[in-house]
N, C-alpha and C positions, 0 to 999 in steps of 0.2 A: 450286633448285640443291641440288646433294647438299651436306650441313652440313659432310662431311668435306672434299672437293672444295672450299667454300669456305674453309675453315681455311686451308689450303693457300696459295691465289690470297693471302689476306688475310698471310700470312705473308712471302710474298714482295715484296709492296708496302712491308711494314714493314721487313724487311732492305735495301732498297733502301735507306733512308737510315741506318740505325744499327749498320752489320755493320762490322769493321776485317779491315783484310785481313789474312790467318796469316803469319806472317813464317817461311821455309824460309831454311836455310844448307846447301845441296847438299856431297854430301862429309866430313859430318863425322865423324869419330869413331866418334861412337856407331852415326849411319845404318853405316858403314861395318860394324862391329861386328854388328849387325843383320842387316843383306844377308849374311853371312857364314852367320850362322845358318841361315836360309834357304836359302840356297844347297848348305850340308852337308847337310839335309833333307831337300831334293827333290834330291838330287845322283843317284841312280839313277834307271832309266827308270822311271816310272809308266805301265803299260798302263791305258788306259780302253776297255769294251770295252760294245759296244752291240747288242742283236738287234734285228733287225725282224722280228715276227711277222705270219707271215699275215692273223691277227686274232685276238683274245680269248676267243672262246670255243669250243666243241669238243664236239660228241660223240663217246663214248667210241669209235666206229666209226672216225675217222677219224685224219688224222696232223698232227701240228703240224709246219711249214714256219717256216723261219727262215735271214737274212741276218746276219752276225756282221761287224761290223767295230769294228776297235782301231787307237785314235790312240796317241800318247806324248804324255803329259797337256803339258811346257811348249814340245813344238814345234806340237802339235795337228797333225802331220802324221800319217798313215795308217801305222802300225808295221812296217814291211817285212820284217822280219826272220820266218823261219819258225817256226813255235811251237805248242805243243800249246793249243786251248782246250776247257773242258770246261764242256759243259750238264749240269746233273742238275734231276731234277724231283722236289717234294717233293710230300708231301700236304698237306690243309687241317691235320694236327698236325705239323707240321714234318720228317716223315719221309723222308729220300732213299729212294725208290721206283726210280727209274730215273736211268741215266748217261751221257752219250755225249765220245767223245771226236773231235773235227775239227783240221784239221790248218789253221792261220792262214799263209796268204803273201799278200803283197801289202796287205797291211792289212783284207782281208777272208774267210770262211771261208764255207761254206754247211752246213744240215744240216738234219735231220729226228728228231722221237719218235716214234715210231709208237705209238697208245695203244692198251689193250686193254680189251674188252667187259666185264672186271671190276671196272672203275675206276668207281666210285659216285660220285655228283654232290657236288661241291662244290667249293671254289676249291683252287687249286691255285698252286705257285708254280716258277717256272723262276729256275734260277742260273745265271749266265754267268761266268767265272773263268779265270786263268790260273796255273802254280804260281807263277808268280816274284810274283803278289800275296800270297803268303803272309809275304813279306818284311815287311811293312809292319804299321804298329800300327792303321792305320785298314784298314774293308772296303772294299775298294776292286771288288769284285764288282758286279754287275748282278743285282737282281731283278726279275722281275714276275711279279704275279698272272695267271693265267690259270682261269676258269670250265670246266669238265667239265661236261658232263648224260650220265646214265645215260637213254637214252630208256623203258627198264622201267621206273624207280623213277618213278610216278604223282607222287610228292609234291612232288617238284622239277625234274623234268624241265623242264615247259614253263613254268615260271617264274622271270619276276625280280624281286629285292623294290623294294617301293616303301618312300621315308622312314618309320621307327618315329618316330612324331613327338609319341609318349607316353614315349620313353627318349632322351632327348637329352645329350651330352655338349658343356661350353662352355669352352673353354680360351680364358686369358689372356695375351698377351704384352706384356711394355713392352717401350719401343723402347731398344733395347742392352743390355735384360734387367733391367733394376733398378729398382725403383716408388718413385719418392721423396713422402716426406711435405714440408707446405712449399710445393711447388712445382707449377707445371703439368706435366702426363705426357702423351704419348702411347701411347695404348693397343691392339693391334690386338688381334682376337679372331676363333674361329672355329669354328665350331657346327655340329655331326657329329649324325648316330643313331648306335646300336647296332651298325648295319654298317660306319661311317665312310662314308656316303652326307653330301653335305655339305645344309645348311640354307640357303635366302635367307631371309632376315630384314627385317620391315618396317617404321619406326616402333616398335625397341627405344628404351628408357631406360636413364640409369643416374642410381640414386638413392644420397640418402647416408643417413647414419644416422638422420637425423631424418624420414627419408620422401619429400624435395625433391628434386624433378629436376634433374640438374646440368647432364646432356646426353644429346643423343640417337647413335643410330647404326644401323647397317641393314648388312646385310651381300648379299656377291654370289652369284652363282649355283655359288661355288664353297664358298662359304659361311663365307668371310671377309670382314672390316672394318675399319675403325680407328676412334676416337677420340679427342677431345684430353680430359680430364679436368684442370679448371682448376684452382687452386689449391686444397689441396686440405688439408683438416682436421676434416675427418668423417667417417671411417671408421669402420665397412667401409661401403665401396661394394657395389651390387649391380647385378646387369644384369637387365631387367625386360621380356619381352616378349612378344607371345600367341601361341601355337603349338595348331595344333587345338583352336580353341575356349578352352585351357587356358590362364591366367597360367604362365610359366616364369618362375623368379628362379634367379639364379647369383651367388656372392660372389666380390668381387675379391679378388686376392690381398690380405697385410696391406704396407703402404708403411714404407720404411726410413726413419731419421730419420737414417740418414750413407750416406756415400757420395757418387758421378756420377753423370750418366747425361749423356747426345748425339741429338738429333736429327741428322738430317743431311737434305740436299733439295737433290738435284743434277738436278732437272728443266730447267734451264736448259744452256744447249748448251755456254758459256763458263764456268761459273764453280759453286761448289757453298754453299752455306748452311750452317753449322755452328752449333748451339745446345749452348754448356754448361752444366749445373746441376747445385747440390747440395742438401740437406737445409738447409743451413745457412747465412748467411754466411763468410766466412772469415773468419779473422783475420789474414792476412798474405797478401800477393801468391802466389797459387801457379800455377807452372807446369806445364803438362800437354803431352803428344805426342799425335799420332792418327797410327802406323803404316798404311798403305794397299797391302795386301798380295794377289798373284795368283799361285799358285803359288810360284817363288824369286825372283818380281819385286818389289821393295820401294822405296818413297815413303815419308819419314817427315817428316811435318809438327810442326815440333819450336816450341817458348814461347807457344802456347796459353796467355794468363794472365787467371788473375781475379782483379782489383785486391782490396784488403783492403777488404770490408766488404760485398761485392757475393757473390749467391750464382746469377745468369747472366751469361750476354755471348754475342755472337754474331758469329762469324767467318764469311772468304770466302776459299774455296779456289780456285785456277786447276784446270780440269778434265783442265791435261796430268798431273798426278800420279795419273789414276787410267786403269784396265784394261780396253780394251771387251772388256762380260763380266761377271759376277758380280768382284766387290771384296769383301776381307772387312776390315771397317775397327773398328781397337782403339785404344779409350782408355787410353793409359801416363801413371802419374807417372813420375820424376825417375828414380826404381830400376829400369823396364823393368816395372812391376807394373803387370798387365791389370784396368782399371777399369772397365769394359765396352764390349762388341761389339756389332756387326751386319755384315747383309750388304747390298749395293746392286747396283742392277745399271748399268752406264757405258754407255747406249747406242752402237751401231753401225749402219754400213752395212752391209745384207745382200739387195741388189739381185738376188738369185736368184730365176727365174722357167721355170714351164714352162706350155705350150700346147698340148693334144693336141687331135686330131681324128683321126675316122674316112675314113680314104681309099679306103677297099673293102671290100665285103664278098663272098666265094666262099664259094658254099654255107654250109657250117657253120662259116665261120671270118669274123672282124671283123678284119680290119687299123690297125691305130691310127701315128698319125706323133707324135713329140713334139719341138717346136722350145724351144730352152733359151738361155740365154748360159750353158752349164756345160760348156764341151769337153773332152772325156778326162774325164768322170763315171763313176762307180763307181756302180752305182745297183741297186736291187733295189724292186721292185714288185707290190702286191695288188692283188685287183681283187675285189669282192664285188657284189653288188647293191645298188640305191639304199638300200631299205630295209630294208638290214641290222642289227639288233639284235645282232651278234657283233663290235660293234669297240671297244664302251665300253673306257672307260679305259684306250684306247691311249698308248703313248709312244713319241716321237719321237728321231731322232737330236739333234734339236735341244736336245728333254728330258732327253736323256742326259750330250750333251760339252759343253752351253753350262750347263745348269745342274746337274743332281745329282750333277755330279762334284764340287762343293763347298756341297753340302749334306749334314748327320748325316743324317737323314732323307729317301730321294729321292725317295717318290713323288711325282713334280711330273707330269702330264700337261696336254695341253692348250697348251703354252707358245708354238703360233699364233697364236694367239689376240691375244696380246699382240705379234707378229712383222705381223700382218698389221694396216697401216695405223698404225703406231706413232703415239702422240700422247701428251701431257702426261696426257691423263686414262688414257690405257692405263700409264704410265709408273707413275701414283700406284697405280693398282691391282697394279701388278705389285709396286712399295716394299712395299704392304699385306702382299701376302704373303711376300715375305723377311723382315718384321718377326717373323714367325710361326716362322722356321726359325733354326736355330742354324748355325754353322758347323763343315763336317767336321773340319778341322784345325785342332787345340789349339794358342792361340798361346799360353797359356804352357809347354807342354811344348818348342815349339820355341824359344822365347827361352832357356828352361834350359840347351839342345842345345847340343852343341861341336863333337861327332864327328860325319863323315857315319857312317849308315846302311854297315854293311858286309853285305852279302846272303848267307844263309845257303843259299838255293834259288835253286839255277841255275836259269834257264828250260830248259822240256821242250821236245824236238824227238825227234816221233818217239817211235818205241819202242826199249828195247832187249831184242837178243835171245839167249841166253846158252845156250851148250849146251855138253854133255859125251860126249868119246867115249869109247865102253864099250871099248877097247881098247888095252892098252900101247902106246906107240909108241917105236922103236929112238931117234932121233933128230927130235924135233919140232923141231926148226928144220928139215926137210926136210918139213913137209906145211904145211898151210894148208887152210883151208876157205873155201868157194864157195858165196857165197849168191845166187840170182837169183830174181825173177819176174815174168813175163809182164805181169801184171797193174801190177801197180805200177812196169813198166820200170825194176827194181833188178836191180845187177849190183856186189855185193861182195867184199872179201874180208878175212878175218880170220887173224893167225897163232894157235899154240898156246902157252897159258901150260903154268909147270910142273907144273899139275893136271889136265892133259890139258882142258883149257877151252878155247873161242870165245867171242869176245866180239862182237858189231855193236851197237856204239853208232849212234842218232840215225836208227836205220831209219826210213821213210816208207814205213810197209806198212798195207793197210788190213786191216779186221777177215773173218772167215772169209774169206780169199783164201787161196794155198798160195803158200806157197814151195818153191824146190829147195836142199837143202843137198848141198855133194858135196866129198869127201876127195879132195886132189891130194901128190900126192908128185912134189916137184921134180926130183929127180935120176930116175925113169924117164920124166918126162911123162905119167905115166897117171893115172886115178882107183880110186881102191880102195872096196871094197865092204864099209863100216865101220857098224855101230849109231850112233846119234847118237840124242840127247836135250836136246828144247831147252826153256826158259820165258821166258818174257813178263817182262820186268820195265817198270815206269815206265809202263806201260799206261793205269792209273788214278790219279789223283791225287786225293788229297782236300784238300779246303780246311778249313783252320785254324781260320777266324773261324767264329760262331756265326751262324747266321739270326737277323736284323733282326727286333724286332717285328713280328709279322703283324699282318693286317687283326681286328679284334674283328668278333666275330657278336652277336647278337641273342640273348638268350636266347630256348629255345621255351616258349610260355602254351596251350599248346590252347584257353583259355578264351578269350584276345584273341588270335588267329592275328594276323600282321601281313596288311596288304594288300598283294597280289600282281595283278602282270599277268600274261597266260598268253599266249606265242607260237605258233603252231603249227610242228614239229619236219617238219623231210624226211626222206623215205621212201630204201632205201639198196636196191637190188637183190643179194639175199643169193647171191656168185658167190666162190664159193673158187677155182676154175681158170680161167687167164683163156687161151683157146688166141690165139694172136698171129696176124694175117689175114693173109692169103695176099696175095702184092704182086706183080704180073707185069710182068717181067724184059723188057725191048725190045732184041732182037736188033743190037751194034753193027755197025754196017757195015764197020770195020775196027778188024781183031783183033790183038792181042800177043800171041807167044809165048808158048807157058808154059814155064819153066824147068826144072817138076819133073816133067812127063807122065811120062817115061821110068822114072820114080822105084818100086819095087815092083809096083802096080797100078794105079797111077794113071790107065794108057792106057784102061782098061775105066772109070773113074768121069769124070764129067764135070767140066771143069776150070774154073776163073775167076780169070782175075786181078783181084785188086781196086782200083778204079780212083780215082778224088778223088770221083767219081758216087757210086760205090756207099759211099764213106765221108760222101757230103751225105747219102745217102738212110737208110743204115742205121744209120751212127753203128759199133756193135757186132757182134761176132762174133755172139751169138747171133740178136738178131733177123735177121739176114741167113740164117741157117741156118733160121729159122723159116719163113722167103719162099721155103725152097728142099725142100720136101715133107718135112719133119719138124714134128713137135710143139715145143713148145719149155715147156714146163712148170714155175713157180715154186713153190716150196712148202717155207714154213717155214726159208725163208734158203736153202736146196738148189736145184738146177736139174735137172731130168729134159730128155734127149732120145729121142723114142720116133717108130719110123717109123709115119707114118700106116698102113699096112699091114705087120702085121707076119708072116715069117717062117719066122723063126728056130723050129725044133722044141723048143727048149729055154722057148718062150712068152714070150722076152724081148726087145722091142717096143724096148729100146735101142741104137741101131748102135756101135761100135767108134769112139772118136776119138783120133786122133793128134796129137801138134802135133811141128814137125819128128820125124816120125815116131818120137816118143817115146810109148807111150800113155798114156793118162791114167785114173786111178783116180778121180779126183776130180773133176767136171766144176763144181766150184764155183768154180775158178781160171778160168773161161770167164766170170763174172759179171762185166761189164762190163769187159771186153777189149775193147780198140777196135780199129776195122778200121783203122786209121792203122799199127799196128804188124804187119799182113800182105800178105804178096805174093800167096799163093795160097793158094786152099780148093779140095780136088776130096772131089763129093759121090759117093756111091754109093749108091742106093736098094736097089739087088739087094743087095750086098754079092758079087758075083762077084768067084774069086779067092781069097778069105779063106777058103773053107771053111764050118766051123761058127761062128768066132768070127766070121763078117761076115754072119749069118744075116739080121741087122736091118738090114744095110749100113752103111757106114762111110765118116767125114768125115777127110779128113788136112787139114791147118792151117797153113801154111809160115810163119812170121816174117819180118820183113825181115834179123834178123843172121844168117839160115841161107842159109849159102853154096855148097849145094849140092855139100860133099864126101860120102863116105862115110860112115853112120851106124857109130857102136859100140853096142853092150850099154849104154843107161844105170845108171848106176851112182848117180844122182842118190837121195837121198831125198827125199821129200815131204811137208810138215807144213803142217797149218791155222792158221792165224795165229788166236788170240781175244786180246781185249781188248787190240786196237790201235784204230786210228781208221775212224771208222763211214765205210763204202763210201760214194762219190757214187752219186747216186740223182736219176733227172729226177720230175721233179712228172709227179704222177697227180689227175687230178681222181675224188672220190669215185663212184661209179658210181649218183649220185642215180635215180630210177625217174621222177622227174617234176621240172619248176621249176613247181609251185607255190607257194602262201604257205611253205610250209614253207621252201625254197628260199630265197624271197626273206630270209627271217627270219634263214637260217643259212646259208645254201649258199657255198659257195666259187668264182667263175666262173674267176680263174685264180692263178697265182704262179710269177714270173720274178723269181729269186735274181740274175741274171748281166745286168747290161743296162748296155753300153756307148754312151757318149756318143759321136761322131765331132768331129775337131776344131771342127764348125762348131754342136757340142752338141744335135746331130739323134739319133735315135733311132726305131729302131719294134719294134712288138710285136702278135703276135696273139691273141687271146680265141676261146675256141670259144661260139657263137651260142645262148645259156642263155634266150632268148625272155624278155630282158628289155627294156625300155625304157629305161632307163638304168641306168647302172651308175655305183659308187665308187673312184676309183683312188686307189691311199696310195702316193706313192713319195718312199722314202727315198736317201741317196746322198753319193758324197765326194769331193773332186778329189783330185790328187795333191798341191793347195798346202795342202789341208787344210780350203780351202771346205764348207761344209756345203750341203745341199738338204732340204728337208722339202717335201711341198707334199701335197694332197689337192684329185682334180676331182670332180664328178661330168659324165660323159658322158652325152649321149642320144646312143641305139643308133639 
């Protein structure tokens, strides 16, 4: 049996007959006093906000995919409120490279990075944020690393390192932080390489100063352990143990000869184990507190005492005073002084489950069902192949809102592990490594604390958008300006300050889309045809806090290369123009009027009213134009329409488009315009009618708010929106050449951001048919009460 695993069991037997139980007086004073504290603390909303990425690693060819969701840390509900959140991506030297900005409603957001063929291999790190965490003295951000390969650079492409296990790094923790001389300690520990790859360790020592083994200890596959280290008076200690061939030695810290220190051991369902000690005996009865703290929720377990002469004792706590959840628990004397801490974790019930299987397969497509007890789930979903090499050191929702929101240090991955099949020995493993981590908030900055937090940075919604007209005006209390656009279905309006300004606050416009801005003068009813100039403000936010310590690298030896695996990388069909497939149209049997035939030339181009069909089938304006003998052409953020035969004498292969027979200059305002917001589209391939300007033929675009009066002269201006919130965009699976190993190594089979539960927590989804045998599903997800879901299957196909 494991030496430490035994400690443990044997600790428990002993408290069984020699523990007194902690004596609480609820309500008093001081608690009250306390709770206060706290409660001024965490009194503003804390966003916690979590990605789920596709998966970890990436060539530079393709796009990083990501689901965003933000709880409010003490209701753990899903953050409803609309709100700017912003990704940015760093390099392996902590360099913001790229930025984006998504707009958060309903507690969750979607987005995309799109990478570029310049980006040289190495790790990479992704920030998740909101402005109004700028408030805060702690980061209350989201990192993760994510791996890049340059598939050119030979040297690191098709490699991952394996353990440097000739440069090792071995950190020591005692348990609530303080190494006392005098007495027994518990010790955990945890032993990394060069790249922060962790170490299992096997039949370690630790000896003392005269060379004698005191005790053993061995560590997990994550490459942490504990110890009990007995009483103890020969120091320095060392830890002793064989790594490649090689003796490793590491020196413990030096132990204090004042001070406390706390066990604690709440593996029992009912009740929790408290061990105090000091350096020394005491000389007089002294009283001690252990406050039991979760967010602004506070338990303080108050006369803690250690008779005079005595330098342990061991108490028993009832287990309703603690938080299912990470606890962060601190040893007070008399004065509210922080003696030392730790954290714990309070088990809970988290009976979440899902069930998928394949219910069909059509042709190129795998239909998948997924039965849940999660109804009305919020959910988002990857899907790679079995033997996937691109998902390491994934993090979970679970990794995010249950634990590293109350850890200094978050990288916690992995925290399934510990979820799936919970037991005493999972329990202790999991204590192991809280012992290792500190906690994010300072209690004694918040014991200090009187005042709540007064928030200096509103939360962003939106953009704002600020312009100036270049021309006098008689009386601006008679005009106003008119913002709208198609696209983002905005429909504004702003009056004029004294400096001939507009202002639109809290816009919801995405990025290169167009807006119409247009001058209305009240007292004639008309529009005037006025210069306007606008800018961007609150577009981009920056965050405050500084990046977290990164991952350490390895130093490079050419003479000892580390050892390395080699993957084989897939191959990507090199297609800059993707032309969109021709889709044929089935004559309905019976037809609706069309409203606008009459309308110009409309008699002569062929009309369609658009129906619920053609908005299942097409989704968008454009693709539907593309089904209807035009090109439809992406490039470089811009969008070309060109008639497959073109012509126009002037060699220009573009037709003429309208929308309520306004034309358009800019056909980038057509980028995801959804056919939910049109009546009618009548195409014209000839362009009969128009003359010259319809050489190429021509699309007019009817809206559903256009009500078929008389046009005028638009009078509107039009401007491209930059550095607002990045367009929604549906998943593109890379244009692989083959599912080969390569594929299997790295390849991406699908990625569903948006996956609704039905009340009865049913669910389906479909994969396109990537000739694998089985696959890996990682789906993340949230209820509306704040329930989490983590789960990972693998499928046979």
């Amino acid at each position: 049996m494991n030496k430490s695993l035994l400690f443990f069991i044997t600790l428990l037997i002993m408290i069984t007959h020699h523990g007194s139980m902690a004596q609480t007086t609820p309500g008093t004073q001081r608690e009250k006093d306390i709770t206060a504290r706290y409660s001024n603390y965490f009194k503003a909303d804390r966003e916690k906000i979590y990605l789920h990425l596709n998966k970890t690693t990436y060539l530079n060819e393709e796009t990083i995919w990501f689901k965003g969701y933000v709880i409010e840390e003490k209701n753990k509900k899903p953050f409803t409120a609309i709100t700017n959140a912003y990704i940015d991506l760093y390099d392996p030297n902590g360099t913001r490279i790229q930025s984006e900005l998504c707009y958060l409603a309903n507690g969750s957001f979607e987005g995309y990075i799109p990478l570029s063929k310049m980006i040289k291999s190495g790790r990479y790190y992704i920030r998740a944020y909101t402005g109004f965490m700028n408030n805060f003295a702690e980061d209350e951000s989201a990192l993760y690393p994510v791996t890049i390969l340059d598939p050119m650079d030979k040297t690191t492409s098709f490699t991952n390192n394996k353990p440097n296990l000739s440069n090792l790094n071995v950190q020591f923790f005692p348990e609530s932080g303080v190494f006392l001389e005098n007495n027994s300690n518990v010790i955990a520990l945890k032993i990394s390489d060069c790249n922060d790859i962790p170490i299992a360790i096997q039949n370690g020592s630790i000896v003392n100063a005269k060379g004698d083994v005191v005790t053993h200890f061995s560590t997990n596959a994550k490459g942490v352990g504990r110890f009990e280290l007995p009483q103890n008076n020969n120091a320095p200690y060392k830890a002793v143990f064989k790594s490649n061939n090689d003796i490793q030695s590491f020196t413990l810290p030096t132990p204090k000869n004042t001070g406390y220190t706390f066990s604690i051991n709440n593996y029992r369902f009912d009740k929790a184990i408290v061990s105090l000690k000091t350096a020394q005996p005491v000389t007089s009865q002294t009283n001690l507190s252990l406050l039991i703290q979760q967010d602004e929720k506070v338990s303080l377990i108050e006369n803690l005492s250690l008779k005079a002469g005595v330098k342990e004792d061991t108490f028993t706590i009832d287990n309703k005073h603690f938080y299912e959840g990470i606890n962060t628990i601190v040893l007070l004397d008399q004065n509210n002084i922080k003696l030392a801490e730790r954290l714990i974790f309070q088990p809970y019930s988290a009976n979440r489950n899902i069930m998928l299987s394949v219910v069909q397969k059509q042709k190129d497509t795998i239909i998948l069902k997924g039965t849940s007890n999660f109804p009305l789930g919020n959910l988002s979903i990857s899907v790679v192949p079995e033997k996937s090499v691109a998902t390491g050191n994934f993090i979970s929702i679970n990794d995010a809102f249950v634990f590293a929101s109350y850890l200094e240090n978050p990288m916690i991955t992995n925290t399934a592990y510990y979820f799936s099949d919970f037991s005493k020995n999972k329990h202790y493993e999991l204590d192991t490594y809280l012992i290792t981590q500190k906690p994010k908030y300072d209690a004694e900055k918040i014991l200090n604390s009187t005042e709540p937090m007064v928030p200096k940075y509103e939360p962003d919604r939106g953009v704002t958008i600020k312009g100036t007209i270049n021309r006098p005006l008689s009386k601006k209390s008679n005009y106003y300006v008119e913002m709208s656009s198609f696209y983002n279905s905005v429909k504004k309006q702003s009056e004029i300050n004294d400096s001939n300004e507009f202002i639109f606050n809290n816009a919801i416009v995405y990025d290169s889309t167009s807006i119409s801005l247009t001058l209305h003068n009240r007292n004639t009813g008309r529009t005037e045809d006025v210069p306007l100039a606008i800018q961007i403000l609150k577009g981009q936010n920056l965050f405050l806090k500084p990046l977290p310590k990164l991952f350490s690298t390895c130093p490079t030896d050419p003479a000892n290369p580390i050892a390395t695996e080699s993957y084989q990388l897939p191959d990507f069909r090199d297609q800059k123009v993707v032309q969109l497939s021709n889709v044929t149209l089935k004559k309905k049997a019976k037809t609706v009027p069309l409203k606008n035939v009459g309308r110009y030339n409309n008699s002569m181009a062929r009309g369609y009213k658009i129906s619920n069909g053609d908005f299942a089938t097409f989704r968008e304006v454009l693709p539907f134009i593309g089904a209807n003998g035009f090109d439809v052409i992406y490039k470089n953020g811009s969008v070309y329409i060109n008639n497959r035969i073109s012509r126009s004498l002037r060699g220009n292969p573009s037709p003429a488009v309208f929308i309520d027979d306004v034309p358009l200059s800019d056909l980038t305002m057509l980028i995801g315009m959804s056919l939910d917001m049109v009546e009618e589209i009548y195409i014209s391939k000839s362009g009969y009618g128009m003359g010259m300007d319809g050489g190429s033929g021509y699309i007019r675009i009817y809206t559903k708010r256009y009500m078929g009066t008389e046009t005028v002269k638009s009078k509107a201006q039009t401007y491209v929106i930059k550095k607002a919130a990045q367009a929604p965009k549906d998943f593109k699976n890379p244009d692989y050449l083959n599912y080969d190993d390569g594929f299997a190594n790295y390849g991406t089979v699908a990625w569903f951001p948006v996956v609704k539960t039905d009340p009865n927590g049913d669910f389906f989804f479909f994969i396109p048919d990537c000739k694998q045998e089985s696959v890996r599903v990682k789906i993340e997800g949230i209820d509306p009460d704040g329930e989490l879901i983590s789960e990972e299957k693998t499928i046979q196909l």
